[in-house]
DSSP file (Angstrom, degrees, kcal/mol; ACC not computed):
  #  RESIDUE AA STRUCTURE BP1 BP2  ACC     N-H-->O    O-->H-N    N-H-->O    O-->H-N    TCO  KAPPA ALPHA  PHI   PSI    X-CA   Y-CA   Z-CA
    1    1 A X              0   0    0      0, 0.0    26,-2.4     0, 0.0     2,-0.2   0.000 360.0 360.0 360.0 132.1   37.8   79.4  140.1
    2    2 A X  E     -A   26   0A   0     24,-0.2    60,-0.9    57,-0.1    59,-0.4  -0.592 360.0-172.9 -87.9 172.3   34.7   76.8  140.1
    3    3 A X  E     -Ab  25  62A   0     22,-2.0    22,-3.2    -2,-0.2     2,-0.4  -0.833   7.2-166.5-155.8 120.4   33.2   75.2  142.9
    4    4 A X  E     -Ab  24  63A   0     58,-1.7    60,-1.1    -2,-0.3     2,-0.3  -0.983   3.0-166.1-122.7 149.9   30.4   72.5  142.2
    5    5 A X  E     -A   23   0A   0     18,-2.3    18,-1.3    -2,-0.4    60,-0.1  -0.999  23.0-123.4-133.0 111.0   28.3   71.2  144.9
    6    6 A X  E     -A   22   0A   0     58,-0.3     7,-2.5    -2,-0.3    16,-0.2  -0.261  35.3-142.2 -77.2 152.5   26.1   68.3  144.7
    7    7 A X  E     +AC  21  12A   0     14,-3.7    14,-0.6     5,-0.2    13,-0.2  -0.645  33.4 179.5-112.8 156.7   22.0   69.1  145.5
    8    8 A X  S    S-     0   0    0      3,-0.8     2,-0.5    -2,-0.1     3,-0.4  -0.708  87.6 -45.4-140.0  90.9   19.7   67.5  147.0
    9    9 A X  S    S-     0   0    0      1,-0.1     4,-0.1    12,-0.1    12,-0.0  -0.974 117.7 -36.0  98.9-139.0   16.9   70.4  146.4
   10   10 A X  S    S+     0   0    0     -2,-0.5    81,-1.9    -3,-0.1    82,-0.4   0.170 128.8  89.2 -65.2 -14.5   18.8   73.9  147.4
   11   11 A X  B    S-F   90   0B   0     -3,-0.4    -3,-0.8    79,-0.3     2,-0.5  -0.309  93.3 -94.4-105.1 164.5   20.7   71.9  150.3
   12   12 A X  B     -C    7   0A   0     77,-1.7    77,-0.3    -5,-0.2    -5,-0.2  -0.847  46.9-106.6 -92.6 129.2   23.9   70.1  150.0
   13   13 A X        -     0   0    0     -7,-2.5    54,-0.8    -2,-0.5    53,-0.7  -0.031  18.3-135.7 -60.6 157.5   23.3   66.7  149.3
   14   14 A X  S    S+     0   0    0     52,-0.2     2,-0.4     1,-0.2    53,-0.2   0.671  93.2  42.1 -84.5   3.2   24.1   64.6  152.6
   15   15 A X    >   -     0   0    0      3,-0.2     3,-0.9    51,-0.2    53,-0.2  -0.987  67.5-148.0-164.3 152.2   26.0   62.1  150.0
   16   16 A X  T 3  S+     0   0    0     51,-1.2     3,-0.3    -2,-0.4    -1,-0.1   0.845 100.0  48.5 -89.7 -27.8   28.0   62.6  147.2
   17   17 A X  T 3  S+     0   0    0      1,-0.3    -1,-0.3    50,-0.2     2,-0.1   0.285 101.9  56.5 -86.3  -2.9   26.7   59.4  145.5
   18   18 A X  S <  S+     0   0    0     -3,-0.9     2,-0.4    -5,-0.1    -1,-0.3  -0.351  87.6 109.1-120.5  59.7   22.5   59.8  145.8
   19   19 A X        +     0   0    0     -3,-0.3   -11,-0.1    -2,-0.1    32,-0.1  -0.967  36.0 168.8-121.9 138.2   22.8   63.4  143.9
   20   20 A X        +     0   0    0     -2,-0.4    20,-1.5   -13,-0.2    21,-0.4   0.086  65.7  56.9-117.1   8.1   21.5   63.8  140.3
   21   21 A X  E     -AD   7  39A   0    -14,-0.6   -14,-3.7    18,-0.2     2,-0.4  -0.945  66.1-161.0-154.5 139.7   21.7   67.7  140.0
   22   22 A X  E     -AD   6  38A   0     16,-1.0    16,-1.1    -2,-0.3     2,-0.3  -0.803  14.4-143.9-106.9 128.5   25.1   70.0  140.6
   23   23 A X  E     -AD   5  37A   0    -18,-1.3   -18,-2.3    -2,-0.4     2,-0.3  -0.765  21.4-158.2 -85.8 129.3   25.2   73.7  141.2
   24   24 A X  E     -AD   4  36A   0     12,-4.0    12,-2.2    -2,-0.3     2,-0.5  -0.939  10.1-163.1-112.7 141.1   28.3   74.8  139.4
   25   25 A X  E     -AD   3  35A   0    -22,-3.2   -22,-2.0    -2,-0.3     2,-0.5  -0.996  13.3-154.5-133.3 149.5   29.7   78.2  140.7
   26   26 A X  E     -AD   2  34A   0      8,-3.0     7,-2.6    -2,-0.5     8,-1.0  -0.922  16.3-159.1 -97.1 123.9   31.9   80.3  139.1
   27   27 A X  E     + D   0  32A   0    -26,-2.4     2,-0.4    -2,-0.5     5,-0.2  -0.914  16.5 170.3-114.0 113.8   34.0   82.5  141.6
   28   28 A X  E >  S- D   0  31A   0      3,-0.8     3,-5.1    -2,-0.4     5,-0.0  -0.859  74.9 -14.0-128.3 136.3   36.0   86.0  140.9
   29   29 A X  T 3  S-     0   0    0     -2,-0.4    -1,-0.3     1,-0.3     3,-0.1   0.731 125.7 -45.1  32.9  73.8   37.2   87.8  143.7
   30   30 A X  T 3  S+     0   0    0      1,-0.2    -1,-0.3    -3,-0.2     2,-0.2   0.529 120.0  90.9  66.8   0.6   35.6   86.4  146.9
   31   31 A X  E <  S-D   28   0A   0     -3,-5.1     2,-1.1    69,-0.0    -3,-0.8  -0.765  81.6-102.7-129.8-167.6   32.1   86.4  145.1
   32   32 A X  E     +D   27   0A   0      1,-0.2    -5,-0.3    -2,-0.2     3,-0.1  -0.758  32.8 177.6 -95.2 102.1   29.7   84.4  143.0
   33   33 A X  E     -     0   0A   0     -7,-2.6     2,-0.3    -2,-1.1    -1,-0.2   0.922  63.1  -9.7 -76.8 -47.0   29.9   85.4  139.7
   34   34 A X  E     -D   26   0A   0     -8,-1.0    -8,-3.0    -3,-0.2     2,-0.5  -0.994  56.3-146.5-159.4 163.1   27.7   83.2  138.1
   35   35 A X  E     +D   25   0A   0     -2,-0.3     2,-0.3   -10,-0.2   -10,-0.2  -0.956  15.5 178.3-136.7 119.5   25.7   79.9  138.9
   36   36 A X  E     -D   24   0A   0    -12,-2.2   -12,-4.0    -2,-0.5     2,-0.3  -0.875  18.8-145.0-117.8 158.6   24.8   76.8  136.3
   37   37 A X  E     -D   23   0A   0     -2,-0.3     2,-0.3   -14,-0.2   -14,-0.2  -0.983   6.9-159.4-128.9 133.8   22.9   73.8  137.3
   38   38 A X  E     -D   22   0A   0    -16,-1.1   -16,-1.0    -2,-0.3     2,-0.3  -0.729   8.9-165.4-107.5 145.9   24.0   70.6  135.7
   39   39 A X  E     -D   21   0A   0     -2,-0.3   -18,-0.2   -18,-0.2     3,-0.1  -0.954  12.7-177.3-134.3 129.0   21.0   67.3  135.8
   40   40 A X        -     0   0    0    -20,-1.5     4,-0.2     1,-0.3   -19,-0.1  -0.106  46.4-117.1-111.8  24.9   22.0   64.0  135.0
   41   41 A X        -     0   0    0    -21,-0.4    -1,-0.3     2,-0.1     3,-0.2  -0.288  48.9 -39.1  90.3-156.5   18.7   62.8  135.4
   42   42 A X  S    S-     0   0    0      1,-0.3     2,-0.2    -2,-0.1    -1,-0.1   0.982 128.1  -2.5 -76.8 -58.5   17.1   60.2  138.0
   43   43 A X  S    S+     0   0    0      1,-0.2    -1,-0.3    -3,-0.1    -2,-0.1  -0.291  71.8 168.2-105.7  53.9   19.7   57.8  138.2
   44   44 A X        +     0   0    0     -3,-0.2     2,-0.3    -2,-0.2    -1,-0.2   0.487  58.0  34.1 -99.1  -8.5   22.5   58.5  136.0
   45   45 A X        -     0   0    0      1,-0.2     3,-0.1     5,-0.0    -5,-0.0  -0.977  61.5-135.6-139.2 170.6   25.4   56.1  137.0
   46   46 A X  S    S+     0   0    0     -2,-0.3     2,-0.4     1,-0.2    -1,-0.2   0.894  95.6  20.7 -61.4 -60.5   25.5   52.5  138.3
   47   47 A X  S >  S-     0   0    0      1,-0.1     3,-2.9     0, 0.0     4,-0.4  -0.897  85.7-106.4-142.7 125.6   28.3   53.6  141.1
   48   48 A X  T >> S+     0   0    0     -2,-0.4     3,-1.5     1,-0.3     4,-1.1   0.842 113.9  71.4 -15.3 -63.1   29.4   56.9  142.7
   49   49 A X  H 3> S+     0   0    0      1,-0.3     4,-1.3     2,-0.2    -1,-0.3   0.711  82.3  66.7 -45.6 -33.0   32.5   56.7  140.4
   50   50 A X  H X> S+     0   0    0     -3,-2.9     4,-1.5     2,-0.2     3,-1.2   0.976 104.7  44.9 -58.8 -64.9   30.6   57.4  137.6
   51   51 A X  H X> S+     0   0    0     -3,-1.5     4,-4.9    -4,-0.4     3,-0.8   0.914 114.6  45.7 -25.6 -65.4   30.0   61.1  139.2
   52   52 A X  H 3X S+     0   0    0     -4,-1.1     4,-1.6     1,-0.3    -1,-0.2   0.704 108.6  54.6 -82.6  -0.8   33.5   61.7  140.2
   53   53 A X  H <X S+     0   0    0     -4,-1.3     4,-1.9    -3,-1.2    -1,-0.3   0.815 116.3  42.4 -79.3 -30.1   34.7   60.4  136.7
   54   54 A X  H <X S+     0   0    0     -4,-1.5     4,-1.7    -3,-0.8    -2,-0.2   0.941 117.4  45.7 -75.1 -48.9   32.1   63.3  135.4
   55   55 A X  H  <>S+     0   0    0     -4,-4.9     5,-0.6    -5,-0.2    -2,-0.1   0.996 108.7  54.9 -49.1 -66.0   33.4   65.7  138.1
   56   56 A X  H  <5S+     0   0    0     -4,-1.6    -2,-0.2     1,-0.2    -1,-0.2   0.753 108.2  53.3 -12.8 -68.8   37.0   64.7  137.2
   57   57 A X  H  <5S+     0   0    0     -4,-1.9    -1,-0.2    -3,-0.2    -2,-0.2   0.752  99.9  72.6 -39.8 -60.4   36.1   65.8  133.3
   58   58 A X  T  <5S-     0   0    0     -4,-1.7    -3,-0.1    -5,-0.2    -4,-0.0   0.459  98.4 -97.2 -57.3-168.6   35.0   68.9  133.9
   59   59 A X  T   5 +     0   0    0      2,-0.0     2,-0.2     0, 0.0   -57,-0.1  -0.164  66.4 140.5-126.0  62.6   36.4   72.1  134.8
   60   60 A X      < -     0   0    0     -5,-0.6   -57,-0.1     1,-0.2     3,-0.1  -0.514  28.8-173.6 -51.9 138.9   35.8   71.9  138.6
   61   61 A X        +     0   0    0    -59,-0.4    21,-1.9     1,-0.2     2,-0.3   0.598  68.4  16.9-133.9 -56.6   38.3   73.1  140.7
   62   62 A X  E     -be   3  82A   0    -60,-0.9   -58,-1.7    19,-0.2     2,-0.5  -0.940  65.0-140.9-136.0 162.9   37.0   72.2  144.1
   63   63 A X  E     -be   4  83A   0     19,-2.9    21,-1.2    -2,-0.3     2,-0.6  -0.807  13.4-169.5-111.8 127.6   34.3   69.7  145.3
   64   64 A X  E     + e   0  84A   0    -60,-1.1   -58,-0.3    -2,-0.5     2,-0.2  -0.975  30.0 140.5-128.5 139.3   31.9   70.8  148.3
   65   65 A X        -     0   0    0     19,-3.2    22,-1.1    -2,-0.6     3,-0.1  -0.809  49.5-127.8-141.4 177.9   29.9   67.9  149.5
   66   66 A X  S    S+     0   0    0    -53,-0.7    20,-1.4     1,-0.4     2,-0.4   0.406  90.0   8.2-100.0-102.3   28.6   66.4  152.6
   67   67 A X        +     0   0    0    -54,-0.8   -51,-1.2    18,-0.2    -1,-0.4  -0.609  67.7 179.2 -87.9 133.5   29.4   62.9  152.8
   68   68 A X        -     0   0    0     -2,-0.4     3,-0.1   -53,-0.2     5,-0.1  -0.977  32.5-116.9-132.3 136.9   32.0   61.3  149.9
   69   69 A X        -     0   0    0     -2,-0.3     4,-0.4     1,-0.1     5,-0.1  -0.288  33.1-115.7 -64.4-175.2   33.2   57.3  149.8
   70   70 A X  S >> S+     0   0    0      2,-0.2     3,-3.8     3,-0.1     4,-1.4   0.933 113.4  64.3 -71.9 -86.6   37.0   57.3  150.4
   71   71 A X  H 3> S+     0   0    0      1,-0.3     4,-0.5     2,-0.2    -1,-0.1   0.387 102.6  40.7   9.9 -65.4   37.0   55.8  146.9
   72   72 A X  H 34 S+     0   0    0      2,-0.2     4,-0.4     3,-0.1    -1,-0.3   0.463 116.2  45.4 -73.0 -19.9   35.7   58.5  145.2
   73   73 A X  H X> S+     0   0    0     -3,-3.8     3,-2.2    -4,-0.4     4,-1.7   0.926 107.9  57.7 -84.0 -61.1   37.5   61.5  146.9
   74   74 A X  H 3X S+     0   0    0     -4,-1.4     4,-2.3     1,-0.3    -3,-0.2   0.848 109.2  46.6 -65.4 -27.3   41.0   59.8  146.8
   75   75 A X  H 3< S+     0   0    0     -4,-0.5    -1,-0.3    -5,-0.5    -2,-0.1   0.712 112.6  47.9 -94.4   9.1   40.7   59.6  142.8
   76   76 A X  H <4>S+     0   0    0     -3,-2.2     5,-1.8    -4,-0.4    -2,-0.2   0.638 112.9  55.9 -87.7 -20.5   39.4   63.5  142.3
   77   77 A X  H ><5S+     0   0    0     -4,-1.7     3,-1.3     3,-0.2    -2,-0.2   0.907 109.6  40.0 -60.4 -64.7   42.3   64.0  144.6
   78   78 A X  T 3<5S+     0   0    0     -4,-2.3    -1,-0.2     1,-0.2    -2,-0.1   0.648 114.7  53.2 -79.3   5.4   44.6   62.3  142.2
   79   79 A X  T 3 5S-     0   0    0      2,-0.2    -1,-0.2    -5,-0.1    -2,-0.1  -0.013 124.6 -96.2-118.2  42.4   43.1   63.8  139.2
   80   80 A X  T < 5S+     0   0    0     -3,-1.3    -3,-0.2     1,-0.2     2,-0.1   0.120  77.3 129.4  91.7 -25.4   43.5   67.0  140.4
   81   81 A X      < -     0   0    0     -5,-1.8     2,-0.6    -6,-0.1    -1,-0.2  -0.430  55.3-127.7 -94.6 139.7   40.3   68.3  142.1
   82   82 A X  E     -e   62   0A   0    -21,-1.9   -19,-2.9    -2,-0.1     2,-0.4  -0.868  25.9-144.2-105.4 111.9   40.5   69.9  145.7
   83   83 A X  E     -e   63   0A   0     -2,-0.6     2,-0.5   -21,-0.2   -19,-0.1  -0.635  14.5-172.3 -83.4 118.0   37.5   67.8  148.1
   84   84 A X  E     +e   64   0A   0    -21,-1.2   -19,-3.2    -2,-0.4    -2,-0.0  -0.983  26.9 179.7-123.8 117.9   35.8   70.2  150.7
   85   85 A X        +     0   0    0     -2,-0.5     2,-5.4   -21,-0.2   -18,-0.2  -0.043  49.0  38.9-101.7-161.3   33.8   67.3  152.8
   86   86 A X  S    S+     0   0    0    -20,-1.4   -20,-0.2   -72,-0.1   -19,-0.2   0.282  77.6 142.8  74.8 -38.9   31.4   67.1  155.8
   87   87 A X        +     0   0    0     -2,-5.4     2,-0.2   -22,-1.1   -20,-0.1   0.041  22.2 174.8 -39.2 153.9   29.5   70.7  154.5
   88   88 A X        +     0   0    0    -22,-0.1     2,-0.2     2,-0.1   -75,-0.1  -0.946  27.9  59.2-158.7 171.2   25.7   70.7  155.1
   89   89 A X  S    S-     0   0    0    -77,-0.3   -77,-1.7    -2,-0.2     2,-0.5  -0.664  98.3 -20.2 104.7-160.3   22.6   73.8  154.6
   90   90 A X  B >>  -F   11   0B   0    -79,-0.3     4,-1.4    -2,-0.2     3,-0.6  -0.756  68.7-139.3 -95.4 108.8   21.6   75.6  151.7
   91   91 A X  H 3> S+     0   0    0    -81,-1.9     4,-0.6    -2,-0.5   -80,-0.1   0.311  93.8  49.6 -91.8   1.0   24.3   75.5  149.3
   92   92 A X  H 3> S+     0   0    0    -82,-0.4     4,-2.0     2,-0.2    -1,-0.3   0.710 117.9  46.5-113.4 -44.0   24.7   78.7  147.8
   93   93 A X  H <4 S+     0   0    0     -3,-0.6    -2,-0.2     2,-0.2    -4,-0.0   0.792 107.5  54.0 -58.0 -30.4   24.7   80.1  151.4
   94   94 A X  H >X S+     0   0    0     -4,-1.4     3,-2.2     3,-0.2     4,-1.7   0.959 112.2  46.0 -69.1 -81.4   27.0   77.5  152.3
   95   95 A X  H 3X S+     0   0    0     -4,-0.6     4,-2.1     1,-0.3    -2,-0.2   0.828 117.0  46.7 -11.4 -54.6   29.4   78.9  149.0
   96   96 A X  H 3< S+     0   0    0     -4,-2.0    -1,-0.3     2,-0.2    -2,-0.2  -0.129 109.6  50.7-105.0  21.9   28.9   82.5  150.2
   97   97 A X  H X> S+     0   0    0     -3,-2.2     3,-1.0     3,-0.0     4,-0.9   0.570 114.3  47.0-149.2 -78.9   29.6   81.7  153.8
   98   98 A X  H 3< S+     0   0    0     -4,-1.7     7,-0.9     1,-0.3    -2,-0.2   0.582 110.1  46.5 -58.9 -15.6   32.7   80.1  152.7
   99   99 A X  T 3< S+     0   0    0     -4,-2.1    -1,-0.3     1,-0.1    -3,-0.2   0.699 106.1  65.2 -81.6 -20.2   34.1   82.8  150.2
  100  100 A X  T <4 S+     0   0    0     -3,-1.0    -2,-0.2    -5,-0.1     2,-0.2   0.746  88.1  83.2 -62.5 -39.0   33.3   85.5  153.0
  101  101 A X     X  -     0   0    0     -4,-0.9     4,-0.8     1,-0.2    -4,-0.0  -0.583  68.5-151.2 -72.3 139.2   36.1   83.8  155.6
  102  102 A X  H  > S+     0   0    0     -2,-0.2     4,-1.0     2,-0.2     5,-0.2   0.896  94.6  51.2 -73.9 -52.6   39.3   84.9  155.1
  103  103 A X  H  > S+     0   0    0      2,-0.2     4,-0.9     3,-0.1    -1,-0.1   0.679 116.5  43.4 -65.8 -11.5   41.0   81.7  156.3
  104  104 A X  H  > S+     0   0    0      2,-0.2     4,-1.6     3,-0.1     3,-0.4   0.855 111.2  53.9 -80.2 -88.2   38.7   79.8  154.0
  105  105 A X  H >X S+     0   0    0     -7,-0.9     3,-3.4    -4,-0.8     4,-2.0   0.421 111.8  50.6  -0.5 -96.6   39.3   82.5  150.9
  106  106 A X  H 3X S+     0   0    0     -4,-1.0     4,-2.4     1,-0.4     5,-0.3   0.743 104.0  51.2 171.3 -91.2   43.0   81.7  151.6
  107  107 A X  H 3X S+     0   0    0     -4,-0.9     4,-3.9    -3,-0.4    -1,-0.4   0.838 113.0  51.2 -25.1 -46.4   42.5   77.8  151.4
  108  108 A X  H <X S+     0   0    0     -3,-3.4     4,-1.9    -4,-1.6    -2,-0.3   0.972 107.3  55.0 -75.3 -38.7   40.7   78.6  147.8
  109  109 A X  H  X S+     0   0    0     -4,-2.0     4,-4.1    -5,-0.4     6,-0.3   0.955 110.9  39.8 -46.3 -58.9   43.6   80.5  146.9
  110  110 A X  H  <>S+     0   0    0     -4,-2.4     5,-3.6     1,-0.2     6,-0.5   0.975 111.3  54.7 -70.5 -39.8   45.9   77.8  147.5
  111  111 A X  H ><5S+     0   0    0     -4,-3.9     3,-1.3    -5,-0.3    -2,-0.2   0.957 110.4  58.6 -43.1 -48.0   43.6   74.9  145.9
  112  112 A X  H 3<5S+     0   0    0     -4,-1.9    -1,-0.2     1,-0.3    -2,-0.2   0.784 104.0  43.5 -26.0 -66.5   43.8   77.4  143.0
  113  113 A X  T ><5S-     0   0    0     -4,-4.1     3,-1.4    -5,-0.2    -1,-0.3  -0.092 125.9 -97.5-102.9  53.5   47.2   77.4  142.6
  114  114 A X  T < 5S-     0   0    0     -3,-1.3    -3,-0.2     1,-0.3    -2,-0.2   0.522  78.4 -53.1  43.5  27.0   47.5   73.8  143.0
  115  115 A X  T 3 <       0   0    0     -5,-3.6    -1,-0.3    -6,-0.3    -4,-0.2   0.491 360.0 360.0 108.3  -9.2   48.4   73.5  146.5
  116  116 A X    <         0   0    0     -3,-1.4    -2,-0.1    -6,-0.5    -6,-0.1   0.287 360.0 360.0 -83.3 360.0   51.1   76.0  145.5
């Protein structure tokens, strides 16, 4: 399973739209297997949507952010991609926090299997 989380530093950015670098994780059995960071530079789209069309593309599985427009969540929603909102802190602690919970762990399981 992946989980990318838009930065703002090490932190999760407080908005889904002002972030220009993602921590991508890859996740095997309740841990972090491995960690990329994607930069799309200073500005890189016009409009949020430009991000979640990029998110969309990729092979993301679930999105953890702080703040996301309606806009942008409800079409990663319909193009598959599982929205975890509202999150804040140090974002690999944040990750590792959430793969640690069983009732969370559980939640990744079903996003996984598509809701299944």
């Amino acid at each position: 399973m992946i989980l990318g989380v838009p930065l703002f530093g090490s932190r999760i950015s407080p908005h889904f739209g002002n972030s220009s670098t993602f921590a991508v994780y890859e996740v095997h059995d309740q841990r972090i297997c491995k960690k990329h960071i994607w930069r799309f530079g200073q500005f890189p789209f016009e409009h949020p949507m430009g991000l979640a069309r990029q998110i969309a593309e990729s092979d993301i599985h679930i999105l953890i952010c702080g703040g996301i427009q309606k806009q942008c969540k409800e079409w990663l929603i319909k193009h598959g991609k599982s929205v975890w909102e509202n999150y804040r802190g140090e974002a690999e602690q944040v990750v590792t926090s959430l793969l640690a919970s069983e009732a969370l762990f559980q939640k990744l399981q079903t996003a996984r299997n598509g809701g299944r």
